[in-house]
Backbone as a chain_set.jsonl record, in Angstrom:
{"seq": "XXXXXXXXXXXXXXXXXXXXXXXXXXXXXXXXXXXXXXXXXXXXXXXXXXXXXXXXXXXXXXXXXXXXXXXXXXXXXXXXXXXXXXXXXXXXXXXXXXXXXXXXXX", "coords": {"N": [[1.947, -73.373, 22.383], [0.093, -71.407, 19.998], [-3.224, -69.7, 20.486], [-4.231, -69.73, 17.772], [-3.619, -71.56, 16.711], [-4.353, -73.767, 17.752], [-6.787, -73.724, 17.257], [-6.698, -75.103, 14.381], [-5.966, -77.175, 14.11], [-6.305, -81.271, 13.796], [-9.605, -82.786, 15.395], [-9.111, -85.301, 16.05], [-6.126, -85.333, 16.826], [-5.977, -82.902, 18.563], [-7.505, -84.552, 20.724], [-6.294, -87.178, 21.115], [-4.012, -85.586, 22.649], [-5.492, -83.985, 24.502], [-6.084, -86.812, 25.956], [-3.485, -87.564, 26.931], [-2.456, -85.525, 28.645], [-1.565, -83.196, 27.578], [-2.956, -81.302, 26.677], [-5.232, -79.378, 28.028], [-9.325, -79.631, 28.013], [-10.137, -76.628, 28.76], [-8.112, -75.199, 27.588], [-8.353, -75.333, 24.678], [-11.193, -74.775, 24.619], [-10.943, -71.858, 25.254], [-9.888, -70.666, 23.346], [-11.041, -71.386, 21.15], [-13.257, -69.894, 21.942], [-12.272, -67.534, 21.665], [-11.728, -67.145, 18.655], [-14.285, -67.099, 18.082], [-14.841, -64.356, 19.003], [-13.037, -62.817, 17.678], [-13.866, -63.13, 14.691], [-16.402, -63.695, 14.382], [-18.037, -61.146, 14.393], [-17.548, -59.81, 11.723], [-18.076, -62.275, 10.286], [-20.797, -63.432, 11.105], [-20.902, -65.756, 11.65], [-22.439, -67.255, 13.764], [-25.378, -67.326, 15.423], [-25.863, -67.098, 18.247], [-23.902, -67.431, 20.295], [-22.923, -69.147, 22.711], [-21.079, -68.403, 25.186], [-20.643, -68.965, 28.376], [-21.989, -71.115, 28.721], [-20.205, -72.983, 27.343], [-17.908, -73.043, 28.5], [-18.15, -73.811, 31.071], [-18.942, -76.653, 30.683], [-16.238, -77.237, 29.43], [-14.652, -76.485, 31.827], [-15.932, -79.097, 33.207], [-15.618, -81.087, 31.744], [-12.498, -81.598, 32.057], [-12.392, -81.815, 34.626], [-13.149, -84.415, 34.839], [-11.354, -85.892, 33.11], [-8.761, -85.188, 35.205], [-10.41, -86.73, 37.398], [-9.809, -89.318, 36.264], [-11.809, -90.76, 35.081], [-13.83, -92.432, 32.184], [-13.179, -91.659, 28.803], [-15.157, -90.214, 25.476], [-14.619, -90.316, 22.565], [-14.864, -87.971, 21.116], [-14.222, -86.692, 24.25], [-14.509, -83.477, 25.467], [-13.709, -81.987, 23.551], [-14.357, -79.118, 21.663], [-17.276, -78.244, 19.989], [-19.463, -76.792, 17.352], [-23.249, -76.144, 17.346], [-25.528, -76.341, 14.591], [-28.002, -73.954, 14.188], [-30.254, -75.14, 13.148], [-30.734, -76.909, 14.788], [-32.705, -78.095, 17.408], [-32.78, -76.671, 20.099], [-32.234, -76.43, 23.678], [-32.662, -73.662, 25.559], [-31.523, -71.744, 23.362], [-31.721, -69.793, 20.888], [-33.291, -70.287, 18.869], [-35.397, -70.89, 21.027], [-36.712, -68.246, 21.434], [-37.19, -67.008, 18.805], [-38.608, -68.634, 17.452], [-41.565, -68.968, 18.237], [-43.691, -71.165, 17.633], [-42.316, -73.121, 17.602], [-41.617, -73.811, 20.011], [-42.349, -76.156, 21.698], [-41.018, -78.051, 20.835], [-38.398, -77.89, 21.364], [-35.995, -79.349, 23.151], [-36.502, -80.332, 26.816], [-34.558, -80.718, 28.819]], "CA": [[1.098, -73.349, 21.206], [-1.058, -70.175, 20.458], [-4.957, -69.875, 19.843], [-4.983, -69.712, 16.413], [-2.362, -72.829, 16.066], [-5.166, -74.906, 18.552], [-8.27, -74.044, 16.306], [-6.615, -75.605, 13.062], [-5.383, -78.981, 14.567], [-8.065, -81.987, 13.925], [-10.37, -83.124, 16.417], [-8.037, -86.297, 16.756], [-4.961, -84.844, 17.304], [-6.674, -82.822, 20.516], [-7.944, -85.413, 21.488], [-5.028, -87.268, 21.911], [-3.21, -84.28, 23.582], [-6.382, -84.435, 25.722], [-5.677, -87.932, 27.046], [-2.395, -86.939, 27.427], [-2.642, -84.613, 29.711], [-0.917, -82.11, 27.168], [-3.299, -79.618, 26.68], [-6.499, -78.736, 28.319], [-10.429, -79.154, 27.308], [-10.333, -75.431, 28.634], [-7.388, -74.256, 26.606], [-9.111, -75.732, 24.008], [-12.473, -73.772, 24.559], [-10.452, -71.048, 25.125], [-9.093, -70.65, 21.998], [-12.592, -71.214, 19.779], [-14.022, -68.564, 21.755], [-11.381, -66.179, 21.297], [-11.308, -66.79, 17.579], [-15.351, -66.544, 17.623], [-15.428, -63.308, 19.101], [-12.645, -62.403, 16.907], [-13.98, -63.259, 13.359], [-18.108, -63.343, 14.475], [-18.481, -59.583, 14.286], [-17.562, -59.12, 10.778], [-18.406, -63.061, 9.299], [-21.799, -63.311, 11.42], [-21.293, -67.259, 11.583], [-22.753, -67.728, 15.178], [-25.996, -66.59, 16.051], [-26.292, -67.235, 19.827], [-23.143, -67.851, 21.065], [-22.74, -69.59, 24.47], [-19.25, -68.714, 25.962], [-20.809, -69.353, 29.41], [-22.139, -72.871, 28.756], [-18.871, -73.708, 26.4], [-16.803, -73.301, 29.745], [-18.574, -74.886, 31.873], [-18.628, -77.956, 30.494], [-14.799, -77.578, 29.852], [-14.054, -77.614, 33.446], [-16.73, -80.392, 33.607], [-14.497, -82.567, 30.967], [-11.361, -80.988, 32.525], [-12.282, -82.419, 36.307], [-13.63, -85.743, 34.281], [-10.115, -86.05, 32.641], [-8.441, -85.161, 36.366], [-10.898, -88.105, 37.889], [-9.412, -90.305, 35.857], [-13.248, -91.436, 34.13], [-13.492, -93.114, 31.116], [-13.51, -90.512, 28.199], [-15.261, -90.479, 24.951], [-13.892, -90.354, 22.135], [-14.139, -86.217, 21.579], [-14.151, -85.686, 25.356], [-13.015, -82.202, 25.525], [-13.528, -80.914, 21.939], [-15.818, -78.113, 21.881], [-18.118, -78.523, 18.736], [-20.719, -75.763, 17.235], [-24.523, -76.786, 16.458], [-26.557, -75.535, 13.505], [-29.065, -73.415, 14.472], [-31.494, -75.556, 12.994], [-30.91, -78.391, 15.382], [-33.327, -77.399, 18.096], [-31.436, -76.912, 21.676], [-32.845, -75.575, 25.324], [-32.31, -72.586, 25.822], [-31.025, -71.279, 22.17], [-32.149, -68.784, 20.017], [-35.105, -70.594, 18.681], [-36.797, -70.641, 22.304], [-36.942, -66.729, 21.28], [-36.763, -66.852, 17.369], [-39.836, -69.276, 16.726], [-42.696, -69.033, 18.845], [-44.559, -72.26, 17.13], [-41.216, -74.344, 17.586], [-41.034, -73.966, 21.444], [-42.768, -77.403, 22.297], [-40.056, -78.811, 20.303], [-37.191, -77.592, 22.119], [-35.991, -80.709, 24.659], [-36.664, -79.589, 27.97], [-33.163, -80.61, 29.524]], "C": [[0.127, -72.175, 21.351], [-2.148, -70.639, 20.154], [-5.078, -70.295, 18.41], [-4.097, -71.064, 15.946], [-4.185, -74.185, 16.645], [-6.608, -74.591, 17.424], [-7.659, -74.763, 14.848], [-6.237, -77.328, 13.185], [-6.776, -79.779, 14.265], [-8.044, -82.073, 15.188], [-9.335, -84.614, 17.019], [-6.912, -86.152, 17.238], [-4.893, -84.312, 18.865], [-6.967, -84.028, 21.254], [-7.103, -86.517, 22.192], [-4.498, -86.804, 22.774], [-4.167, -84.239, 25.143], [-5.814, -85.388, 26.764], [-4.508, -88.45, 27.613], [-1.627, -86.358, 28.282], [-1.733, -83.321, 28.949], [-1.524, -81.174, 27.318], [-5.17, -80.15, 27.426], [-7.911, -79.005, 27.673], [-10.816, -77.34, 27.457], [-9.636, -74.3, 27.957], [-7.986, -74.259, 25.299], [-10.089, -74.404, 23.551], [-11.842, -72.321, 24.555], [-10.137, -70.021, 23.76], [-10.283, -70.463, 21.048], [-13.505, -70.149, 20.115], [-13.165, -67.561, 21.771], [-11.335, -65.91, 19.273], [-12.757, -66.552, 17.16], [-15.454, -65.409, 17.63], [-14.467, -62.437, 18.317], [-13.299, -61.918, 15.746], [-15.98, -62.76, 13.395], [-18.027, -62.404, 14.356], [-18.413, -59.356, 12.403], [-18.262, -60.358, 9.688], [-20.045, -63.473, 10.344], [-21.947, -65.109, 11.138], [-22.142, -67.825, 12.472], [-24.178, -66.772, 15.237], [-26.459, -66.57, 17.242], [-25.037, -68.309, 20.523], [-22.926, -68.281, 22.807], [-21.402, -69.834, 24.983], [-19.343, -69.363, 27.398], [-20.834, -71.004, 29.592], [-20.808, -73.665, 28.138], [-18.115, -73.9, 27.461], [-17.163, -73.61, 30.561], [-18.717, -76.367, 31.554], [-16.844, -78.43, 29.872], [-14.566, -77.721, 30.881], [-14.766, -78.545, 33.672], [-15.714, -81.149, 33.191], [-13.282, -82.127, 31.189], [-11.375, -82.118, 34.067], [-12.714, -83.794, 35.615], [-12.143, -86.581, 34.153], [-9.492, -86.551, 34.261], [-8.628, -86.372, 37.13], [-10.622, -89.323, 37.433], [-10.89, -91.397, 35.354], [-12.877, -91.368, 32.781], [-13.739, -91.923, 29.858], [-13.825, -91.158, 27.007], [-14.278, -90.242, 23.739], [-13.71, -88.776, 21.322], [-14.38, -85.765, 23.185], [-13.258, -84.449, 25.126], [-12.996, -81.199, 24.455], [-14.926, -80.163, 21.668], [-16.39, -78.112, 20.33], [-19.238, -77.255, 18.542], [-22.395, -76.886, 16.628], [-24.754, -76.268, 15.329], [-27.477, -75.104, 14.249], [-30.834, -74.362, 13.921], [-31.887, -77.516, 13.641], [-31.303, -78.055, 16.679], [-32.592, -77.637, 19.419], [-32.348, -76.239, 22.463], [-31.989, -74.645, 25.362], [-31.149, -71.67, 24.57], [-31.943, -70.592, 21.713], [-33.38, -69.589, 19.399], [-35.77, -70.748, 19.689], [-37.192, -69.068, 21.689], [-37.732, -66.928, 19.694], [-38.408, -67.113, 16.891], [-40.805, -69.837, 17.556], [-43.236, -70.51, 18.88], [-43.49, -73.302, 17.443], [-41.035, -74.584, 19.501], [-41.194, -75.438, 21.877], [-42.027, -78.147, 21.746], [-38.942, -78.706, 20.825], [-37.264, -78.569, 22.807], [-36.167, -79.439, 26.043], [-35.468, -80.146, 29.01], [-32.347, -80.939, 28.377]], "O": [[-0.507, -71.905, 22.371], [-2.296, -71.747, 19.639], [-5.915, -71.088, 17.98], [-4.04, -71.415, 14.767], [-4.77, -75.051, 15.994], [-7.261, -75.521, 16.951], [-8.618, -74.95, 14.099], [-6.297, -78.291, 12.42], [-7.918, -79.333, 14.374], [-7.173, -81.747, 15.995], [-8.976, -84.815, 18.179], [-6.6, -86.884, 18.177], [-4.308, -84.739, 19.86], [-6.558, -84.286, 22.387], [-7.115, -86.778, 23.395], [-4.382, -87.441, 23.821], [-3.816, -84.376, 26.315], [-5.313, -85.152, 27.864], [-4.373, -89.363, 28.428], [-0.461, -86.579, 28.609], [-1.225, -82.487, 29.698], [-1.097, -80.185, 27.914], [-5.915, -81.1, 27.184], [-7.874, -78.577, 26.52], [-11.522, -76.753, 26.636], [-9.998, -73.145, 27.735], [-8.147, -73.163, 24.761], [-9.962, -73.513, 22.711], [-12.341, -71.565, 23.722], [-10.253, -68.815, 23.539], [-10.418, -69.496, 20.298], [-14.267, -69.558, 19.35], [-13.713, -66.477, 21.97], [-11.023, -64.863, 18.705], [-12.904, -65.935, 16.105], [-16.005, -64.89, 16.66], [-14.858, -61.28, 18.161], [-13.433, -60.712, 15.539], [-16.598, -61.911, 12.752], [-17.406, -62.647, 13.321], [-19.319, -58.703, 11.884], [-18.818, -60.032, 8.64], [-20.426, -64.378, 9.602], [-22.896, -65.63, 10.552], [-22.677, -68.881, 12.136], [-24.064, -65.554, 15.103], [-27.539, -66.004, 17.407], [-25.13, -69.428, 21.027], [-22.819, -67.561, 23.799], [-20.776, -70.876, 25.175], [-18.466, -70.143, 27.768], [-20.137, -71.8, 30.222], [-20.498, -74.81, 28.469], [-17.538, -74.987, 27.494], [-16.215, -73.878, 31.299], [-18.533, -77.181, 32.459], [-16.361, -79.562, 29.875], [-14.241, -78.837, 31.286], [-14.286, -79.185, 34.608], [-14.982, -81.795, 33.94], [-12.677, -82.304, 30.132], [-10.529, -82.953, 34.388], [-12.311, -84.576, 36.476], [-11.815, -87.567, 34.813], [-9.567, -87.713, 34.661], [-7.694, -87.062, 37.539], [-11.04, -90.341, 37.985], [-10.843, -92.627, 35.332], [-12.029, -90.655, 32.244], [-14.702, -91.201, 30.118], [-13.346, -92.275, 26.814], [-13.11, -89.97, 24.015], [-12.592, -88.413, 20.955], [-14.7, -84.599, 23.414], [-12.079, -84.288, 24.812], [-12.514, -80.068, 24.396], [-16.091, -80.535, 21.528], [-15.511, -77.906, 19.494], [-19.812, -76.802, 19.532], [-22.52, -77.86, 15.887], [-23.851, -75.489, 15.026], [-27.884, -75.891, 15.104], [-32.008, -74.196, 14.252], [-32.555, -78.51, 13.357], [-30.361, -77.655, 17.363], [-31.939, -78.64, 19.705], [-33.204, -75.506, 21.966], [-30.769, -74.742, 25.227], [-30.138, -71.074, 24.942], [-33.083, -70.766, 22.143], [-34.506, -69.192, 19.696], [-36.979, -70.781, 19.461], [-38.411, -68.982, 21.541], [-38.962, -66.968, 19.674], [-39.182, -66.358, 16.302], [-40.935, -71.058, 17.641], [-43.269, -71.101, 19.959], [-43.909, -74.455, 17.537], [-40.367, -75.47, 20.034], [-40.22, -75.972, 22.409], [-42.248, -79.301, 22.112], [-38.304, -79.752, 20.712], [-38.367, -78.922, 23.224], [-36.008, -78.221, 26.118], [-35.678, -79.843, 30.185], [-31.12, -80.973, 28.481]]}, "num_chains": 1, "name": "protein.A"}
């Protein structure tokens, strides 16, 4: 299956495949950041992309899977926020001065 086949599938379908052991939470991630850094440059959907953190918590829910622990019900499926849903260490720590004490602190 290529990249651009794995970003159009639902979230249930992976997820299945997940508990499966068909495909990967890192092929997965794989795949959404290949088609971000594809398309982001010209449609400017993302403003503070985290490829680092996105794959690290794939091999987290990758070795989870492996351990045979109980999974939820998207373990594995990499999801985007809104920017206006305040996160640690996102673009509003920078962006909005007055919003910092709102940021969670883990």
């Amino acid at each position: 299956m290529n990249n651009e086949d794995l970003c159009f599938r639902s979230a249930s379908d992976l997820a299945s495949d997940i508990r499966a052991r068909r495909i990967s939470p890192i092929e997965i991630t794989e795949a959404v950041l290949d088609r971000i850094s594809t398309l982001n440059p010209k449609l400017k959907c993302f403003c503070t992309p985290t490829p680092d953190t996105a794959m690290d918590q794939a091999r987290r829910g990758e070795q989870e899977i492996m351990d045979g622990r109980p999974l939820g019900l998207l373990h594995g499926i990499p999801y985007s926020i809104k920017d206006l849903q305040m996160t640690r260490g996102g673009a509003d720590d920078e962006r909005f001065e007055n919003f910092r004490a709102l940021c969670p602190r883990r």
